[in-house]
C-alpha positions as CSV (number, residue, x, y, z in Angstrom):
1,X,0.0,0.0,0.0
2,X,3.0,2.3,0.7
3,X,4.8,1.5,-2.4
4,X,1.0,2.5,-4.5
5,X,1.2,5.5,-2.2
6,X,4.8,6.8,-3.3
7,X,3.8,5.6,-6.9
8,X,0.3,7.8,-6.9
9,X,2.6,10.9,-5.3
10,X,5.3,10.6,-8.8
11,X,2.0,10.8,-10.6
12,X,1.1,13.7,-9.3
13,X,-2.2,12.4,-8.5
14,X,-5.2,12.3,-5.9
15,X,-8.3,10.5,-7.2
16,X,-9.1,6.8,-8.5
17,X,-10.4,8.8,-11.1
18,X,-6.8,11.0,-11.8
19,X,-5.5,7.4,-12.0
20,X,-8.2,6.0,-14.9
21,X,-7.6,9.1,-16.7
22,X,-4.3,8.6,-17.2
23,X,-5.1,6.5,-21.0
24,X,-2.5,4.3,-22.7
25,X,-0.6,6.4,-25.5
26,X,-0.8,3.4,-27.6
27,X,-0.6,-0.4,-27.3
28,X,1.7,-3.6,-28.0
29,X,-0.4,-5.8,-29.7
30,X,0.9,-9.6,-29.3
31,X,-2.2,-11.6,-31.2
32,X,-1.5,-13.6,-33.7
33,X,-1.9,-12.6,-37.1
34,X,-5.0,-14.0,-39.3
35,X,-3.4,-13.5,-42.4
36,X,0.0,-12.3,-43.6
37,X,-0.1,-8.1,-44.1
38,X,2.4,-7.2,-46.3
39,X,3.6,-3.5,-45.3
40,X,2.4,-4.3,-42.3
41,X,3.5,-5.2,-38.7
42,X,2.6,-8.7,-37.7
43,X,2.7,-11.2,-35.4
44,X,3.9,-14.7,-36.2
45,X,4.3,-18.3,-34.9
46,X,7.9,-19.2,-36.9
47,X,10.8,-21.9,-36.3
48,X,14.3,-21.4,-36.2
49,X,15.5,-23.6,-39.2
50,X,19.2,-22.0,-40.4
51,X,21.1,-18.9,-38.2
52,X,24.5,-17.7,-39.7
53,X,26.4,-15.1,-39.7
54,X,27.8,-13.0,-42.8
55,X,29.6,-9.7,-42.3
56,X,29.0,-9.4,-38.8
57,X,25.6,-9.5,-39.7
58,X,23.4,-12.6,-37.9
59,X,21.0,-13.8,-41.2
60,X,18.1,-16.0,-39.7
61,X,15.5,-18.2,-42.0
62,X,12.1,-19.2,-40.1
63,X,9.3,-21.8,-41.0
64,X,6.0,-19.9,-40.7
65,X,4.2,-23.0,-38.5
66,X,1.0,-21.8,-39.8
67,X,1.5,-21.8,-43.6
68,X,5.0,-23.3,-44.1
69,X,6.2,-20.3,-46.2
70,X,9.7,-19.1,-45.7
71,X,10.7,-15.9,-44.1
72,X,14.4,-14.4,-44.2
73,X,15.5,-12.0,-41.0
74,X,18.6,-10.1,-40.7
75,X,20.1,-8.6,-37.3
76,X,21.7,-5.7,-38.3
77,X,24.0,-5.0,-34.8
78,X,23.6,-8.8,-33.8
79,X,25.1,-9.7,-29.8
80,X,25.2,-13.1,-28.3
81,X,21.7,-13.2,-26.9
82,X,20.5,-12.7,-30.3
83,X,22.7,-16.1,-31.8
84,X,21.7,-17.5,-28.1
85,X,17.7,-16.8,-28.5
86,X,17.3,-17.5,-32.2
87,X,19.3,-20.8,-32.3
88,X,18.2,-23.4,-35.1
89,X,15.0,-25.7,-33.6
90,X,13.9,-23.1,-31.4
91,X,10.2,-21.8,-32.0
92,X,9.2,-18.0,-31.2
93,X,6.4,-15.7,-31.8
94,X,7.8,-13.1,-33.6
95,X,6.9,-9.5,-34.6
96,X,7.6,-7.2,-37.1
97,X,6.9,-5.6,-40.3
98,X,6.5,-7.9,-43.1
99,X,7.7,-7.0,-46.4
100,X,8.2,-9.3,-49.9
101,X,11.5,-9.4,-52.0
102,X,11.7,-11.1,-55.2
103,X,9.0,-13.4,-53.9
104,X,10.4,-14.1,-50.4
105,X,9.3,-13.3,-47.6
106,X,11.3,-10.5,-45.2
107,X,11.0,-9.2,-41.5
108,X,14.0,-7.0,-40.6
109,X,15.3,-7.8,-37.1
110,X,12.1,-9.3,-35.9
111,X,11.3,-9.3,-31.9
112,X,10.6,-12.5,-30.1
113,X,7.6,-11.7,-28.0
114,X,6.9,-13.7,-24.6
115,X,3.7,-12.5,-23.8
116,X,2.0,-13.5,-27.0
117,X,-1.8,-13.3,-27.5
118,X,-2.6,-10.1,-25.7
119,X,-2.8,-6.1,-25.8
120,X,-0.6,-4.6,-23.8
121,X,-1.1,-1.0,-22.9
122,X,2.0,1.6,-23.1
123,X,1.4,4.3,-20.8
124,X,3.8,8.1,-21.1
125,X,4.3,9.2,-17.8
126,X,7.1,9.6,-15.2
127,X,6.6,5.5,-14.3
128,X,8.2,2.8,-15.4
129,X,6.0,0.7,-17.9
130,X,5.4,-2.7,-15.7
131,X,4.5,0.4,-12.5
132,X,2.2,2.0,-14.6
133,X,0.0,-1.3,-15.5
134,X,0.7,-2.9,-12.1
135,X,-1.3,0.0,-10.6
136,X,-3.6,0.2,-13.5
137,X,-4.5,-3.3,-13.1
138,X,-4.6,-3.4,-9.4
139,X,-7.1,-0.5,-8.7
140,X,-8.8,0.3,-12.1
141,X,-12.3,-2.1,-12.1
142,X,-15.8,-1.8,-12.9
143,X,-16.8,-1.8,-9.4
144,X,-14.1,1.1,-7.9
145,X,-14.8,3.1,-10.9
146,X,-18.5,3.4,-10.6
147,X,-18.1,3.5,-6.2
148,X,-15.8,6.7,-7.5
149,X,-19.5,8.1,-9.2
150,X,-19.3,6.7,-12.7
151,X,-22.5,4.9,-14.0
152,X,-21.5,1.4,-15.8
153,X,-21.6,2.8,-19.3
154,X,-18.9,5.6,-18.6
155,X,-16.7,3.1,-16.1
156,X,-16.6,0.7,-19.2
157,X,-15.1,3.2,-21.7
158,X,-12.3,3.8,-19.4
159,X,-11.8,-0.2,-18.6
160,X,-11.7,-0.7,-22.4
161,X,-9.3,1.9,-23.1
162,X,-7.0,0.4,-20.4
163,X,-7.4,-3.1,-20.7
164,X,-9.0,-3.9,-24.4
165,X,-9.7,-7.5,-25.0
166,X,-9.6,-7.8,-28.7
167,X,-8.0,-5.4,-31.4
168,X,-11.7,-4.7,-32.6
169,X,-11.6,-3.0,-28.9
170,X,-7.8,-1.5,-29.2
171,X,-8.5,-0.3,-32.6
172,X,-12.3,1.3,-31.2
173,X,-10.0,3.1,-28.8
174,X,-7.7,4.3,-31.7
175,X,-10.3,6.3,-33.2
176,X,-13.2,7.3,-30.7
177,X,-16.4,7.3,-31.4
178,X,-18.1,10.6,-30.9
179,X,-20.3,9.0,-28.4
180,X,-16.8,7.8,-26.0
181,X,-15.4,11.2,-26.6
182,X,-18.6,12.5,-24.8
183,X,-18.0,9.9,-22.0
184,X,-14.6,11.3,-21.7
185,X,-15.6,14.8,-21.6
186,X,-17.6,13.9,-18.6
187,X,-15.8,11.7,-16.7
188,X,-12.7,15.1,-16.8
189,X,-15.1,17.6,-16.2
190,X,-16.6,15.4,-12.9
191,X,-13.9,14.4,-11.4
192,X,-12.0,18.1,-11.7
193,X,-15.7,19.1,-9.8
194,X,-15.5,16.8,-7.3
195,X,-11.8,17.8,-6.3
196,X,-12.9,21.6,-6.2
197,X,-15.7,20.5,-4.2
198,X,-13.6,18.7,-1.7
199,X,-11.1,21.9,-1.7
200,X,-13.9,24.3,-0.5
201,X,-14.2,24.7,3.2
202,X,-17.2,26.8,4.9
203,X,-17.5,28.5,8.5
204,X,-20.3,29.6,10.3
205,X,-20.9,33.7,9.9
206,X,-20.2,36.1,12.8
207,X,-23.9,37.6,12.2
208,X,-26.5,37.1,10.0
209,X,-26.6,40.0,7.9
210,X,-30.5,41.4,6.8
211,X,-30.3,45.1,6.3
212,X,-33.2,47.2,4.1
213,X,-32.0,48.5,1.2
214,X,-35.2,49.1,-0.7
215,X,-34.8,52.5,0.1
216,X,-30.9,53.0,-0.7
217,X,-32.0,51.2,-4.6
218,X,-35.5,53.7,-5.0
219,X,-32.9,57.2,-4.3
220,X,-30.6,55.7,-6.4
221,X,-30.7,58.6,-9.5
222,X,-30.9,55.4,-12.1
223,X,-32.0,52.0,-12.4
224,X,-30.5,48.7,-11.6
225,X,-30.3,46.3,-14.4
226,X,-31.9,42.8,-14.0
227,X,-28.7,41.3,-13.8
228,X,-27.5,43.6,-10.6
229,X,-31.0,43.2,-9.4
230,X,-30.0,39.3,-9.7
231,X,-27.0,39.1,-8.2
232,X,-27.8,41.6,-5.1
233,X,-30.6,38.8,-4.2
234,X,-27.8,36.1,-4.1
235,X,-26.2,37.8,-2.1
236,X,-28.7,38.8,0.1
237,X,-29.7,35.0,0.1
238,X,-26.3,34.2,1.2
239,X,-25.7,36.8,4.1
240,X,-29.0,36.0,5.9
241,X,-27.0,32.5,7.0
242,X,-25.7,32.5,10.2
243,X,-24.6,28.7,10.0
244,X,-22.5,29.8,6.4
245,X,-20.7,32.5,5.8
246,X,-21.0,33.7,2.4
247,X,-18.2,33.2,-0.3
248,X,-19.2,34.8,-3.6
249,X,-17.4,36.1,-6.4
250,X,-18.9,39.1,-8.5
251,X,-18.0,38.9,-11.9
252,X,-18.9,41.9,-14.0
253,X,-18.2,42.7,-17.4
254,X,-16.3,46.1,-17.9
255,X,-18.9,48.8,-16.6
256,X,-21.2,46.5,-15.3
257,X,-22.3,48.7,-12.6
258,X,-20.3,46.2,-9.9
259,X,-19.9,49.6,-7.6
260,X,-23.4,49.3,-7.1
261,X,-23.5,45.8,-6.3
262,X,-21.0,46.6,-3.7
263,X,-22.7,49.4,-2.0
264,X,-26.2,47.2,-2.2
265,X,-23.7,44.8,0.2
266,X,-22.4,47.6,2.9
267,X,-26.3,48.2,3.3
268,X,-27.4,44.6,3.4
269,X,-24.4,44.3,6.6
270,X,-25.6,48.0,7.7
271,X,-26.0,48.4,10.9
272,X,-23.0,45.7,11.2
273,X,-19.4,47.2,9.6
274,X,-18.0,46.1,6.4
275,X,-14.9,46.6,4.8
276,X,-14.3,47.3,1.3
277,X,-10.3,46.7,-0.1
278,X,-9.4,48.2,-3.3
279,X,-5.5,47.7,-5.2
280,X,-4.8,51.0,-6.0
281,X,-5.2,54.4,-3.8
282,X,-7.0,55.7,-7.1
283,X,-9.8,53.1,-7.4
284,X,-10.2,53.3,-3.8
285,X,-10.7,56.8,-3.7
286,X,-13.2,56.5,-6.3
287,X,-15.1,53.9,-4.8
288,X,-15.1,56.5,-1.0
289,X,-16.7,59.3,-3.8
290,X,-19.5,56.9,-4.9
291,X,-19.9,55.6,-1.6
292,X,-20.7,59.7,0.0
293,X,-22.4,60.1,-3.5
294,X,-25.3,57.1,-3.6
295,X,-24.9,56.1,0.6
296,X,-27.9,57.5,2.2
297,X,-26.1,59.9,4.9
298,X,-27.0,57.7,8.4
299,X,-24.2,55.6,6.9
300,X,-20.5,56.5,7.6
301,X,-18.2,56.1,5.2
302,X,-13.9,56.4,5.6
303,X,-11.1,55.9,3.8
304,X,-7.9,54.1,4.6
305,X,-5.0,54.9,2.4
306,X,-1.2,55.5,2.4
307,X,-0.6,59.0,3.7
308,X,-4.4,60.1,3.8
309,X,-7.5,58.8,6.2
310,X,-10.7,60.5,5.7
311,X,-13.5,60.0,8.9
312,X,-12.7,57.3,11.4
313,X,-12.8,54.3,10.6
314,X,-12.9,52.6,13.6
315,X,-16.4,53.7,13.8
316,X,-17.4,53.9,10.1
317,X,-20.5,51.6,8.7
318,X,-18.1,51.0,6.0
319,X,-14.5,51.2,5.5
320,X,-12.8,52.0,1.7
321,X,-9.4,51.7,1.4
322,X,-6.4,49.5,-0.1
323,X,-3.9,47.3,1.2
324,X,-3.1,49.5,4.2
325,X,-5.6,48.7,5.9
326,X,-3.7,45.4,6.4
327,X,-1.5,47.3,8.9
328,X,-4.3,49.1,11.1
329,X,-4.0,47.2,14.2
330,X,-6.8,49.0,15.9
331,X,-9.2,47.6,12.5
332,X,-12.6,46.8,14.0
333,X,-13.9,43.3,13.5
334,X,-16.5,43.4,10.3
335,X,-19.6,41.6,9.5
336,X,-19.0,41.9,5.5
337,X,-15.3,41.8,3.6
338,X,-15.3,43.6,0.2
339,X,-12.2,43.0,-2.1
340,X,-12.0,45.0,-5.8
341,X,-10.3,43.4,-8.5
342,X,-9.4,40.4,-5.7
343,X,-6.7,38.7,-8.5
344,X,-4.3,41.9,-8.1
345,X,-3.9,41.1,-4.0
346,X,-1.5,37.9,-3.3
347,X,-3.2,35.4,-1.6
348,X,-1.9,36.1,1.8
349,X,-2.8,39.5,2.0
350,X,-6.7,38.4,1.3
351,X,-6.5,36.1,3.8
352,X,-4.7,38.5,6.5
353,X,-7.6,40.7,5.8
354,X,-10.2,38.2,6.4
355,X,-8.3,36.6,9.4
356,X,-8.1,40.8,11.0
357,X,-12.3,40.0,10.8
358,X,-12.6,36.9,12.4
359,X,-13.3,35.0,15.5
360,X,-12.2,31.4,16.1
361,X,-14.1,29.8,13.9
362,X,-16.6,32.6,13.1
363,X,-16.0,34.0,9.9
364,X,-17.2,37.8,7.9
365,X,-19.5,37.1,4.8
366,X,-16.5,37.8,2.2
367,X,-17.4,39.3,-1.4
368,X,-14.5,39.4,-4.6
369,X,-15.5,41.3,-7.2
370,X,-13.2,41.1,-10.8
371,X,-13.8,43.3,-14.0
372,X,-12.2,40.7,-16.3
373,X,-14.9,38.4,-17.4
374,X,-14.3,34.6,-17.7
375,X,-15.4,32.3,-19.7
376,X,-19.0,30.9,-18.8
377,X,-17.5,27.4,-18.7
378,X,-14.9,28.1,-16.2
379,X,-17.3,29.9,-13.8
380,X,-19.1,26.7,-13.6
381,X,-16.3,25.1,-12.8
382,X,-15.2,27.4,-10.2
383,X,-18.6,27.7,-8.3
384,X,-18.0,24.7,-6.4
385,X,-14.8,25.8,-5.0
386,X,-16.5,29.6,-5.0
387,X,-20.3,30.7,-5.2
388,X,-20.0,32.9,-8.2
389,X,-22.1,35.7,-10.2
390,X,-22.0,37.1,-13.6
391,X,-23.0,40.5,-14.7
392,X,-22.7,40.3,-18.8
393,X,-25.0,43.8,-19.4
394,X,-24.6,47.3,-19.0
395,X,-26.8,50.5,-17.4
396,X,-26.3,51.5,-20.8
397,X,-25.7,50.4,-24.6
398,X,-21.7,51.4,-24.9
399,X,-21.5,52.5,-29.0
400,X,-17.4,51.5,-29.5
401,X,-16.2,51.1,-32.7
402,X,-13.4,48.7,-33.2
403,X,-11.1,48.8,-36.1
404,X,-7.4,46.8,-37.1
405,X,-5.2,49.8,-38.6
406,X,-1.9,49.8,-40.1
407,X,1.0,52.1,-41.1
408,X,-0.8,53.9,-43.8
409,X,-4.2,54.5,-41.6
410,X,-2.0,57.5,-39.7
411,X,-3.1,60.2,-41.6
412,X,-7.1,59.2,-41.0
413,X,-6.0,58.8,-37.0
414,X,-4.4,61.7,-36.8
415,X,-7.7,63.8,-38.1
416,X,-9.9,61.7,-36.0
417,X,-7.8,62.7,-33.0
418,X,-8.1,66.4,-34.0
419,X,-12.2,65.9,-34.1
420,X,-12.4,64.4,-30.8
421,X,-10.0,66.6,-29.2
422,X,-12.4,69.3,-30.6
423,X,-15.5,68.5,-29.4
424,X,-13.4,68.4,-25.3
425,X,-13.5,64.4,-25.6
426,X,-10.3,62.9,-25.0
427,X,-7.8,60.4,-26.3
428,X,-5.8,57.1,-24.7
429,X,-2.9,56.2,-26.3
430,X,-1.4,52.5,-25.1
431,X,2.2,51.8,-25.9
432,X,4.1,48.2,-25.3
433,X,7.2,49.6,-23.8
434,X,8.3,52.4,-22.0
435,X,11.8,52.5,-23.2
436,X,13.3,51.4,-26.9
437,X,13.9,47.9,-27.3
438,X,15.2,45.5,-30.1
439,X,13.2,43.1,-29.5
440,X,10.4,45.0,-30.2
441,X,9.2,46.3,-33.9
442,X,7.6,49.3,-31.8
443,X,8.0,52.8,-30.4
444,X,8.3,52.9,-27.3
445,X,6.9,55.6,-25.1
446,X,9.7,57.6,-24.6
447,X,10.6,57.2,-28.3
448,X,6.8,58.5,-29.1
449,X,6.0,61.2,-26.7
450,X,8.0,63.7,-28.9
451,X,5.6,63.1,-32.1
452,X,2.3,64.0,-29.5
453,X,3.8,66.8,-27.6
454,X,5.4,69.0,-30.9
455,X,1.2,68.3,-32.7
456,X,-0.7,68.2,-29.5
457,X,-1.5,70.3,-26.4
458,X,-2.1,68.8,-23.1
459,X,-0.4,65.5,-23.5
460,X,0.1,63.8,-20.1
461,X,2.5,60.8,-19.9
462,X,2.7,58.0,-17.2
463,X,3.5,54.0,-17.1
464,X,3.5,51.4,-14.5
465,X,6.7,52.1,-13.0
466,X,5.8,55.9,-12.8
467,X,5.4,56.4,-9.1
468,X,3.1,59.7,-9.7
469,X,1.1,57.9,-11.9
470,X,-2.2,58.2,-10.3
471,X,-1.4,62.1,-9.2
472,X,-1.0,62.1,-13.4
473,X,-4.2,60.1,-14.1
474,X,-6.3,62.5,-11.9
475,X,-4.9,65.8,-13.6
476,X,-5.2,64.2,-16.6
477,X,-9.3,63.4,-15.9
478,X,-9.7,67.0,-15.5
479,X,-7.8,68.9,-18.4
480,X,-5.5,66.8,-20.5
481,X,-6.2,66.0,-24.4
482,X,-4.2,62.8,-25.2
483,X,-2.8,60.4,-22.3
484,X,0.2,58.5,-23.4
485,X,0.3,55.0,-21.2
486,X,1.3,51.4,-20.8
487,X,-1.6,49.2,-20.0
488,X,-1.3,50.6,-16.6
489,X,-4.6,52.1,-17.3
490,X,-5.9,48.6,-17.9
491,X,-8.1,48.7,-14.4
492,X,-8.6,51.9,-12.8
493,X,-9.9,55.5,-12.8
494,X,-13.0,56.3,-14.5
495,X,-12.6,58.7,-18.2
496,X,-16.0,59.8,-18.3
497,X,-14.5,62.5,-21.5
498,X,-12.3,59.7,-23.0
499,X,-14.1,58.5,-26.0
500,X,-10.8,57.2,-28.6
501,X,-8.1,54.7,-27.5
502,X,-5.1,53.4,-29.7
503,X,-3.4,50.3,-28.9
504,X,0.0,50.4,-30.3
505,X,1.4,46.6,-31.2
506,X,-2.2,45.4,-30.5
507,X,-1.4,41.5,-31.1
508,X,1.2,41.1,-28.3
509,X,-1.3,41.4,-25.8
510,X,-4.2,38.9,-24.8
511,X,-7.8,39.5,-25.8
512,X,-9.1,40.2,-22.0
513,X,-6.4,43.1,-21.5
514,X,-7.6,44.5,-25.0
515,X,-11.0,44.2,-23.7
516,X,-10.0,46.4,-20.7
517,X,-8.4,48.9,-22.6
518,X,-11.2,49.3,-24.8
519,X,-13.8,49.7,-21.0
520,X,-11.9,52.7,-20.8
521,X,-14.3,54.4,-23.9
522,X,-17.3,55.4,-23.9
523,X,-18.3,55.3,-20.0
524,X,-21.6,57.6,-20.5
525,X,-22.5,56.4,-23.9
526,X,-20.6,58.6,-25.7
527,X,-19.7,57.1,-28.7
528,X,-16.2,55.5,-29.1
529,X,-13.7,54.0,-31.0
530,X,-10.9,51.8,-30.0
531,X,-8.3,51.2,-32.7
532,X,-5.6,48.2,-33.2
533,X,-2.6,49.2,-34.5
534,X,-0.6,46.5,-35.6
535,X,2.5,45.7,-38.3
536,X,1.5,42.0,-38.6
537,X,-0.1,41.5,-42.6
538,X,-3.5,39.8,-41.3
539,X,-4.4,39.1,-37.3
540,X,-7.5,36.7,-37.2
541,X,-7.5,37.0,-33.4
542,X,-7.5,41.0,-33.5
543,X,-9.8,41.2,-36.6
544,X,-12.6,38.5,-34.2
545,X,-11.9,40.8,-31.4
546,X,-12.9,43.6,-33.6
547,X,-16.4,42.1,-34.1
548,X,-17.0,41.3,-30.5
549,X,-18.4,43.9,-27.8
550,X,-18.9,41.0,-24.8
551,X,-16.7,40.6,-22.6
552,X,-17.7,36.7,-21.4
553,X,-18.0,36.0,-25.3
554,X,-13.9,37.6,-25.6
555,X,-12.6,35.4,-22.7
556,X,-14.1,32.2,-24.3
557,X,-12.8,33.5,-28.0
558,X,-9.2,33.9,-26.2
559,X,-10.0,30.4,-24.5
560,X,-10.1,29.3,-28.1
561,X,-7.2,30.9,-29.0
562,X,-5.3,29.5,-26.2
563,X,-6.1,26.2,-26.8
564,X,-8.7,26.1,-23.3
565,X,-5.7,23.3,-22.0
566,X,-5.3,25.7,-18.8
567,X,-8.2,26.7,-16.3
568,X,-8.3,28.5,-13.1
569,X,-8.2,26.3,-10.0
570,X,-10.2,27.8,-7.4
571,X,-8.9,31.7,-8.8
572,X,-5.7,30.3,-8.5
573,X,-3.7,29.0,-11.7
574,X,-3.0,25.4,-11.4
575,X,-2.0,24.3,-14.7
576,X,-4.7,21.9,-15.0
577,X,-5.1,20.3,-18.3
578,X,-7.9,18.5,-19.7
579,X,-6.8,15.9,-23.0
580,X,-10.3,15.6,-24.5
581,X,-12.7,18.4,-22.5
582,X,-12.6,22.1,-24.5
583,X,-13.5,24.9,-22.2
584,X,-14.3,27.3,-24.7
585,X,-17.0,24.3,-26.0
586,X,-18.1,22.0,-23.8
587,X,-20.7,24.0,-21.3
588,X,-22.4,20.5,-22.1
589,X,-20.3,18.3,-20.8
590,X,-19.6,20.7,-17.3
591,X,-23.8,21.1,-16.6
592,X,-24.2,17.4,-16.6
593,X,-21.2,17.0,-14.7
594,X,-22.3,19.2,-12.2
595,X,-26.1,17.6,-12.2
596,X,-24.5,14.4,-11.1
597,X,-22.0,16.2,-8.2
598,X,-25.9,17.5,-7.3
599,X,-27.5,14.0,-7.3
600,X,-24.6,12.6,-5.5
601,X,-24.7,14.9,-2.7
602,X,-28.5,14.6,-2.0
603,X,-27.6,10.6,-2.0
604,X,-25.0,11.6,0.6
């Protein structure tokens, strides 16, 4: 049992199921040919009946025992075991492709095969071969396979493909069938459910949270979509648990309206405290105006940042700030933990902030909200590790234009620049680098700024090193033209003027940073225009982009164009990959997966 146990650890493996997954690459077929295949590899009873050696080269004639024909072998790099094993009288099975010459029959350097009359599986993995089917063949049955969940139909694809009986069954294998691809789609997605559902671990709440906000949404100068309607039920759902803390992520497409959704929260914990953790001092200072803005007045509001604090916030209904709240000892123990754009906080820091809210086991109702959309698949997947909510719509209809240009499109940029600078809108301009670089066929910031700055007034110019960046950003809001920036304005500040980005070397960054470049247009329904500049002939992936305004639908286009091998364990990249389920594809596949993790547990 130890020995299995250091054998499943090599492999990298947890589940019965990780085990069965693990398919033969191919197969050593020892049967006994029907008939002789010329071109062909086959598999014959012969006898030994002349063995000599010419030129260092060991020439071997067999009787075929089946037909009597002759064959002729030769052993190219003959040793001693080969005179000792092929010595005249002794019978083999031998194997190997068969070929004709002048009418004789030929099998170059033929092996003699012990184990005749079966299919062997080869497995590829870090194992030796006999390891690999000792384990295979000591754990992998009907009966363990369908204890592990599978129904019989699904346990018997995988017991064929390890152990097929006949080469109808090793050749079936060799070319699924659409309907065994299906099987295999299933039995992936299930057991990759059923290990995130073991992963997720719940607490009880330190109060059940059931605050009005009725009121808060009917002030509110606009109206909710159905979607943040939606999703501030769920979580109103969750927070009125005491025996669960909630554990939902918000998922919401670039101006989604998520702000609102997290206000709706501080007033569902109100009068209990919540905290609300943004990554950058500028986002969080956003989020404070909105919060004094919409809030209705009973409810305090501070801020918590590097070098400013506004109210106190040991007493505050709600507390906005970034990661220095992480250092207020004095921080008050919440009912409700808010994190922005959670996957820009390391891991420890989320959890430092949760632990500063807890009590022994007690835990705060904790809410991540993320502005880069995910495929629909992959937030199935992740909803057993992590409740999770999708906001695809907008308040609004965004009008944005997107358009692949090239070198000779300048002129028509330019002008269009001009226009909107005219009418008070302004401009983004998105460079790859800040400084030259070979290695890039690009200008640089540095390199470009000049060209702006001599046709242009009130060109501001900041990157991610930059450390007045945001100081920039916010002077910038308020009277600059053009804005000349790496993609350090890919999440952040609001534009509400900005109604024309450029993305300068547009195909060497991925689809979902594109798609938050182009969030920065067009906030108020202005319309926009985002345009690709790229030096590459013909872009397929940037010319689909072009046609597609959804976020969710982007992240499963760049799913395809990634090749969906890699998913998101539990927020965290794992490297998972999956041989026969697609992500961008397979939503199939996933829902009945996750019907049977359903039936399973009410069985439980």
């Amino acid at each position: 049992m130890q020995e299995a146990r250091e054998l499943f650890k090599k492999l990298k493996i947890r589940t019965l199921l990780d085990l069965a997954l693990i398919v033969p690459v191919s197969y050593k077929d020892t049967t006994l040919s029907a008939d002789l295949e010329i071109g062909k590899i086959n598999t014959l009873e012969a006898k030994v009946e002349e063995a000599k050696y010419i030129g260092g080269k060991l020439h071997v004639h067999f009787k075929l025992l089946r037909t009597g024909r002759k064959l002729s072998s030769v052993f190219f790099h003959a040793t001693p075991y080969h005179h000792k094993t092929f010595s005249i009288g002794s019978c083999h099975i031998i194997q190997g492709r068969l070929e004709i010459y002048k009418g004789y029959l030929q099998m170059s350097q033929p092996k003699s095969i012990k184990e005749a009359g079966k299919i062997i599986p080869v497995y590829k993995t870090v194992l030796k071969e006999d390891e690999m089917r000792s384990l295979a063949a000591r754990y992998l049955n009907e009966k363990n396979l369908c204890d592990e969940g599978l129904e019989s139909l699904e346990a018997a694809i995988l017991m064929r493909m390890h152990f097929p009986k006949n080469k109808e069954e090793k050749l079936h294998n060799e070319r699924l069938l659409a309907q065994d691809l299906m099987g295999l789609k299933f039995i992936e997605a299930y057991n990759h459910l059923k290990k995130l559902r073991g992963k997720r671990m719940d607490f009880p709440a330190l109060h059940a949270l059931q605050g009005e906000i009725d009121t808060f949404i009917q002030n509110l100068p606009f109206s909710l979509t159905s979607e943040q309607y939606s999703v501030i039920e769920q979580i109103q759902k969750d927070m009125a648990r005491k025996d669960k803390a909630a554990k939902r992520m918000v998922v919401g497409d670039v101006g989604s309206g998520k702000t609102m959704v997290m206000l709706a929260g501080a007033m569902i914990a109100y009068p209990y405290q919540s905290i609300l953790m943004a990554p950058t001092s500028l986002l969080a200072l956003q989020l404070y105006e909105e919060a004094c803005k919409y809030l209705p007045k009973k409810i305090a509001v501070a801020l918590v940042m590097q070098g400013k604090e506004e109210g106190e916030y040991q007493k505050a209904d709600l507390i906005i700030g970034t990661h220095a709240l992480l250092y207020k000892e004095d921080l008050p123990q919440v009912a409700l933990v808010m994190v922005d754009e959670q996957h820009r906080f390391g891991s420890k820091q989320r959890q430092r902030l949760e632990q500063l809210a807890s009590r022994e086991e007690k835990k705060p109702h904790y809410l991540q909200f993320s502005a880069t959309p995910i495929p629909r698949t992959q937030a199935m997947m992740e909803s057993e590790l992590i409740d999770m909510s999708l906001i695809a719509t907008t308040p609004f209809e965004k009008e944005i234009e997107t358009h692949v240009i090239k070198k000779q499109d300048i002129g028509n940029l330019l002008g269009h620049i001009k226009e909107e600078i005219a009418k008070r809108h302004q401009v983004l301009i998105v460079y790859p680098l800040v400084q030259q670089s070979s290695e890039v066929p690009y200008q640089s910031l540095e390199e470009a700024r000049g060209f702006w700055e001599e046709r242009f007034s009130h060109v501001y110019v900041t990157h991610g090193k930059d450390k007045e960046k945001e100081e920039i950003l916010l002077r910038f809001r308020e009277e600059g033209n053009i804005l000349l920036a790496t993609t350090v304005v890919e999440v952040g500040i609001s534009l509400p003027r900005l109604t024309l980005v450029v993305v300068v070397g547009a195909e060497r960054l991925g689809l979902a940073t594109l798609h938050q470049l182009r969030g920065r247009v067009g906030r108020n329904g202005l319309k926009s225009w985002c345009y690709l500049y790229s030096n590459a002939e013909k872009n397929v992936r940037l010319e689909r982009f072009a046609q597609t305004a959804n976020g969710f639908e982007i992240a499963k286009l760049d799913l395809e164009f990634r090749s969906s091998g890699d998913i998101l364990d539990g927020t965290i990249q794992s490297g998972q990959k999956f041989r026969w389920l697609d992500l961008a594809s397979d939503e199939e596949s996933i829902q009945l997966a996750k019907n049977r993790l359903a039936k399973d547990k009410v069985k439980s």
